[in-house]
DSSP file (Angstrom, degrees, kcal/mol; ACC not computed):
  #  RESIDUE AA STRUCTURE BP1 BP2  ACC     N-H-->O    O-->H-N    N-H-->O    O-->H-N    TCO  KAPPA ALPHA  PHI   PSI    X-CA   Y-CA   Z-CA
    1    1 A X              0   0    0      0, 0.0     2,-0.3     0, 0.0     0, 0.0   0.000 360.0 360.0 360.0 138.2    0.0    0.0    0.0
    2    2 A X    >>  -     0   0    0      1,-0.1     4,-2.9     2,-0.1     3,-1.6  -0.619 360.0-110.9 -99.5 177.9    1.3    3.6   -0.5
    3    3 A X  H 3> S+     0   0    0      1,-0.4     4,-1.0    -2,-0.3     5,-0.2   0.514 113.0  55.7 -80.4 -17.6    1.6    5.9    2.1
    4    4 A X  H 34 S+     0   0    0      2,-0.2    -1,-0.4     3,-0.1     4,-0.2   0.526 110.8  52.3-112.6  -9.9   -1.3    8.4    1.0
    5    5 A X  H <> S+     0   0    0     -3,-1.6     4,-1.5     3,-0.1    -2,-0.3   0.915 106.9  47.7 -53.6 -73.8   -3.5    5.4    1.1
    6    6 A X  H  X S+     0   0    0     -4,-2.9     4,-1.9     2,-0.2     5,-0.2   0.748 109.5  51.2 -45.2 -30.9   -2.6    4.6    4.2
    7    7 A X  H >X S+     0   0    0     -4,-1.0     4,-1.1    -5,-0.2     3,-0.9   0.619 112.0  53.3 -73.4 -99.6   -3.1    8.4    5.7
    8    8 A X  H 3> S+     0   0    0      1,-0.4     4,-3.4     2,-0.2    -2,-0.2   0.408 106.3  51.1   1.3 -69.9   -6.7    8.3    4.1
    9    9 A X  H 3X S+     0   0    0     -4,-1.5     4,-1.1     1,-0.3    -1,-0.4   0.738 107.9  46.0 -91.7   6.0   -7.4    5.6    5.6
   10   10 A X  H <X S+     0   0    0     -4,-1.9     4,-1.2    -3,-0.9     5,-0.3   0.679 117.9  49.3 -63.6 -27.6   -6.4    6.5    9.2
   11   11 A X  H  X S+     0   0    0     -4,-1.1     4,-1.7    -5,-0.2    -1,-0.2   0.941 102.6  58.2 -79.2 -38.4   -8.2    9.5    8.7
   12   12 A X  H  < S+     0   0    0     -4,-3.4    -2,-0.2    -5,-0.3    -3,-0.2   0.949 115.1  38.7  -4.4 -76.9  -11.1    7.7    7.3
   13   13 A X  H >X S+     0   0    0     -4,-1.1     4,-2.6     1,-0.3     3,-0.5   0.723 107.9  61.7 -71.3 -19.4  -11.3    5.9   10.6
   14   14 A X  H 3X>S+     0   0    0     -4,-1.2     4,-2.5     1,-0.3     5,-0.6   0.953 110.5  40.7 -69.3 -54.5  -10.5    8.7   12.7
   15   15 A X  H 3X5S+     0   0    0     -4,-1.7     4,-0.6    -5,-0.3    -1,-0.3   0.717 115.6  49.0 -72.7 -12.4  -13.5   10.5   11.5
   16   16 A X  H <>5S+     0   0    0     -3,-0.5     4,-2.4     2,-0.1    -1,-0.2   0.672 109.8  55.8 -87.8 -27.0  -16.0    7.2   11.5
   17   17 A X  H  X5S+     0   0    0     -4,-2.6     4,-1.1     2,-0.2    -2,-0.2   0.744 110.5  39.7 -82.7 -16.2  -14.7    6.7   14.9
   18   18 A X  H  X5S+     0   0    0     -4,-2.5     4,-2.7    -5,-0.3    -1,-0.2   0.874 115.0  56.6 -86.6 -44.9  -15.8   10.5   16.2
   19   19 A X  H  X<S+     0   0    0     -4,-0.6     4,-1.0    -5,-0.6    -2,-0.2   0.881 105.5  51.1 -47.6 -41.8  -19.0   10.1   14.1
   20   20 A X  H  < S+     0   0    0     -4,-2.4    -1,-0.2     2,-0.2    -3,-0.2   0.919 109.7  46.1 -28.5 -82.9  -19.7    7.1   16.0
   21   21 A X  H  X S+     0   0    0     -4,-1.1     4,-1.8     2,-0.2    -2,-0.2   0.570 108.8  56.6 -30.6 -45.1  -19.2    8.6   19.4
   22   22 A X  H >< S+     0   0    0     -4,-2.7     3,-2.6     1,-0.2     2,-0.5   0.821 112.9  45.4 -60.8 -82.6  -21.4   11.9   18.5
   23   23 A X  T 3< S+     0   0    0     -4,-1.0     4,-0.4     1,-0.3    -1,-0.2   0.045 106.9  47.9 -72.4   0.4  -24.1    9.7   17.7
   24   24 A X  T 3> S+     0   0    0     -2,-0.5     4,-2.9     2,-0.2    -1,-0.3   0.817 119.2  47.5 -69.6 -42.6  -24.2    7.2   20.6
   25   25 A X  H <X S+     0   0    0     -3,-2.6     4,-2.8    -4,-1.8     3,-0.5   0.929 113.6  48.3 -48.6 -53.8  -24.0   10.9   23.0
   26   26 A X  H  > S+     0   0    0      1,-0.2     4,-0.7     2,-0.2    -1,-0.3   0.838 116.8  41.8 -72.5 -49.3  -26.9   12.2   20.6
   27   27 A X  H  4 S+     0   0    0     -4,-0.4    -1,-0.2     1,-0.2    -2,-0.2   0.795 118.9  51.1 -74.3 -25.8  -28.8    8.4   21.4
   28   28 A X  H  < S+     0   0    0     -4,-2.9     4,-0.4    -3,-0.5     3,-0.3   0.926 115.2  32.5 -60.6 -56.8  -27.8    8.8   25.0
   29   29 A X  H  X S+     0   0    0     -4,-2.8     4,-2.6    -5,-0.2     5,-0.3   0.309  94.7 101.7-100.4  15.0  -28.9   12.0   25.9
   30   30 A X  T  < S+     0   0    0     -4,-0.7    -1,-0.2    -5,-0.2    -2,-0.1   0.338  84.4  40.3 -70.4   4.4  -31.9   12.0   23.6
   31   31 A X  T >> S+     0   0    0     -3,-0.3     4,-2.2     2,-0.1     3,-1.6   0.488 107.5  65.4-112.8 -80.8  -34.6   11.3   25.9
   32   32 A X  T 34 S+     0   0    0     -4,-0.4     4,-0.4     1,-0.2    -2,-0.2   0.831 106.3  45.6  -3.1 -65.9  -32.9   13.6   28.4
   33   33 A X  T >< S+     0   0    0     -4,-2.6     3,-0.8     1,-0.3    -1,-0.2   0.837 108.5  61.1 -57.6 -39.0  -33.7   16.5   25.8
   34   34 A X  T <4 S+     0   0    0     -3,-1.6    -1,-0.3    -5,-0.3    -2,-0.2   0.846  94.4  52.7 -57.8 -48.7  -36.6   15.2   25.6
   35   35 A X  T 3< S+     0   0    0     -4,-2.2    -1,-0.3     2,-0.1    -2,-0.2   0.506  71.1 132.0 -79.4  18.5  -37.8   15.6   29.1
   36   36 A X    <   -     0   0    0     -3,-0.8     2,-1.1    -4,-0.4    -3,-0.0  -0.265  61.2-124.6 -50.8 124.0  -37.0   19.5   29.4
   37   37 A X        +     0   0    0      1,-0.1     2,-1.4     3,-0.0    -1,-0.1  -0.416  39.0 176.7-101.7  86.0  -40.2   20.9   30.8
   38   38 A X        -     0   0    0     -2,-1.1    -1,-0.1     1,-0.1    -2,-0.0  -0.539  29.1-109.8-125.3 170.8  -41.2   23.2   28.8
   39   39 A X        -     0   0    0     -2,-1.4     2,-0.3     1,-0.1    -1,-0.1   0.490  26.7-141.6 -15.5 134.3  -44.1   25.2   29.0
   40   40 A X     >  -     0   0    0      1,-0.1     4,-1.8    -3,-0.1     5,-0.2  -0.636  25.9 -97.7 -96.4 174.1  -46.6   24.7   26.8
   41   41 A X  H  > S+     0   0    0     -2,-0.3     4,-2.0     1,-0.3     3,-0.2   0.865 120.7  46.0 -12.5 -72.2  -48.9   27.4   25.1
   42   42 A X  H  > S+     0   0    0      1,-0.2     4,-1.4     2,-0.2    -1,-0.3   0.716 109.4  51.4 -84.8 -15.9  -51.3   27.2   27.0
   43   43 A X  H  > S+     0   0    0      2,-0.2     4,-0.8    -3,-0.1    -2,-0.2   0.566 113.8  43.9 -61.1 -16.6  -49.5   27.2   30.1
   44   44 A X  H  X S+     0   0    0     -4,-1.8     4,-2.9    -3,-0.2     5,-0.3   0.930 121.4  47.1 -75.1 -73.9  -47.3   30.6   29.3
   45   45 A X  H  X S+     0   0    0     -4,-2.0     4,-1.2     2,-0.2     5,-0.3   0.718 112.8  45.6 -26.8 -72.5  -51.1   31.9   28.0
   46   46 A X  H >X>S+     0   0    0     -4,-1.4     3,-2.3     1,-0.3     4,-1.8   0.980 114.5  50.4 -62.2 -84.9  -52.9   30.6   31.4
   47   47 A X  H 3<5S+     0   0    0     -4,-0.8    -1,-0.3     1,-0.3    -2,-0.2   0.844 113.6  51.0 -49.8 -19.7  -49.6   32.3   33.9
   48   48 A X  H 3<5S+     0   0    0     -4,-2.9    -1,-0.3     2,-0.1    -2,-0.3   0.724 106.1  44.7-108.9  12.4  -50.2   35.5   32.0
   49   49 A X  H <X5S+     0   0    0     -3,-2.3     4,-0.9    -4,-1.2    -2,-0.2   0.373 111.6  57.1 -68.7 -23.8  -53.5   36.0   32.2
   50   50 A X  T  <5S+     0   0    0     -4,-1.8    -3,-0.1    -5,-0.3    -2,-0.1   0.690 116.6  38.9 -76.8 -22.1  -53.0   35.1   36.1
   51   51 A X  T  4<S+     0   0    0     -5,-0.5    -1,-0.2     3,-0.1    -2,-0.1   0.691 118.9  47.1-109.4 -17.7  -50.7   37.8   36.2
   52   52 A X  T  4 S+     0   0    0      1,-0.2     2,-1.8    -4,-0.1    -2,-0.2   0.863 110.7  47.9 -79.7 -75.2  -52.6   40.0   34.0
   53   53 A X  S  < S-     0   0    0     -4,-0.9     2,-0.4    -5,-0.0    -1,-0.2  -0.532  75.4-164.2 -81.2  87.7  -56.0   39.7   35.5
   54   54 A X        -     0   0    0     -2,-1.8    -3,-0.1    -3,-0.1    -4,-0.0  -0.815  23.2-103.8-109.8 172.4  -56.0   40.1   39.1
   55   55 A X        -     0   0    0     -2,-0.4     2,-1.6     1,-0.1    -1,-0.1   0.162  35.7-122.5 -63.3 134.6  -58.9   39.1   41.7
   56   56 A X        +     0   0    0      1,-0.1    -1,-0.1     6,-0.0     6,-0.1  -0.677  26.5 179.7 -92.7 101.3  -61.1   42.0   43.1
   57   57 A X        +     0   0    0     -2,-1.6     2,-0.9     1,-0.1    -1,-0.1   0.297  53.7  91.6 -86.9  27.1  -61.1   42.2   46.3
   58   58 A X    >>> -     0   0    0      1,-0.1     4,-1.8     0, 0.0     3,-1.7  -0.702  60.4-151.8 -62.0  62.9  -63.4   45.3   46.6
   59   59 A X  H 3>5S+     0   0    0     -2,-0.9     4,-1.3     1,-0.2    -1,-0.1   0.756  95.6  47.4 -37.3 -28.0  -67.0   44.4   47.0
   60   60 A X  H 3>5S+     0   0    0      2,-0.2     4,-0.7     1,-0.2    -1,-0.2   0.762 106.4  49.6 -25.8 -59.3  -67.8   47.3   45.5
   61   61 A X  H <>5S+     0   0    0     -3,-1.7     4,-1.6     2,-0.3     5,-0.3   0.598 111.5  51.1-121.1 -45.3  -65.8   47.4   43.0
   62   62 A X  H  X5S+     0   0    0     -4,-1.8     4,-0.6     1,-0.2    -2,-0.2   0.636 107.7  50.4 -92.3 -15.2  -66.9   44.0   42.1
   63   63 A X  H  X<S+     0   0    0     -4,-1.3     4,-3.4    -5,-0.5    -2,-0.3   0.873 105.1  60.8 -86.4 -24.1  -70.8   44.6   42.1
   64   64 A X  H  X S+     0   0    0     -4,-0.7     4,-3.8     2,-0.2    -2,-0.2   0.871 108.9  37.9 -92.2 -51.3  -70.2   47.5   40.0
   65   65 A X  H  X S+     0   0    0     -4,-1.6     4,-1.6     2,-0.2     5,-0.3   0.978 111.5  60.7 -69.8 -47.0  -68.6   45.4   36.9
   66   66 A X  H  X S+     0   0    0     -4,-0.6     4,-1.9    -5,-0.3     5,-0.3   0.956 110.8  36.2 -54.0 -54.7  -71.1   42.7   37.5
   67   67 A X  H  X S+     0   0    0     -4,-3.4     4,-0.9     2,-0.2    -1,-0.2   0.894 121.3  54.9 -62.0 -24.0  -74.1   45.4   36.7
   68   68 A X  H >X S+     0   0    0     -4,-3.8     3,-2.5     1,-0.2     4,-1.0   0.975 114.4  37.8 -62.5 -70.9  -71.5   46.8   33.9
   69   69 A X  H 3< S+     0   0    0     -4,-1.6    -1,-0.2     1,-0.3    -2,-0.2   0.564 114.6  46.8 -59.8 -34.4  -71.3   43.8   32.6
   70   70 A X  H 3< S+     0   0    0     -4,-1.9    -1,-0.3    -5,-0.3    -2,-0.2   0.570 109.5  70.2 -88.5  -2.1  -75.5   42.4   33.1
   71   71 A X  H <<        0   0    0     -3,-2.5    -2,-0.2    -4,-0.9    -1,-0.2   0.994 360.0 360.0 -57.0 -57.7  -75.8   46.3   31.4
   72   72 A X     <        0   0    0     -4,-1.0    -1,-0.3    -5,-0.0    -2,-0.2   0.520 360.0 360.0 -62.6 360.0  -74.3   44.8   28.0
């Protein structure tokens, strides 16, 4: 064999042998990635509306929208 064979193919292997490696890490931690919790839609949606819209604690305040509201 000549010698620029022989580099090729240690670089070859060199490079199947990293490829290898990502993609057992990538099969490993792929479930991992998976469980990230995040939020869905409607759970960012639902905690800013919570934060948006807060409670009255005025009776007043709160009979007064209810008759705005039986107005409409």
């Amino acid at each position: 064999m000549s010698d620029g064979l022989k580099i090729f193919l240690v670089v070859l292997g060199v490079v199947v042998a990293i490829a290898l490696i990502a993609f057992s890490i990538y099969m490993y931690l792929k479930p991992r990635l998976k469980r990230d919790d995040k939020p869905t839609e409607e759970q960012i949606l639902h905690e800013e509306m919570d934060r948006v819209l807060k409670p009255i604690d005025d009776e007043e305040t709160a009979k007064a929208i209810e008759q705005y509201k039986d107005e409409d």
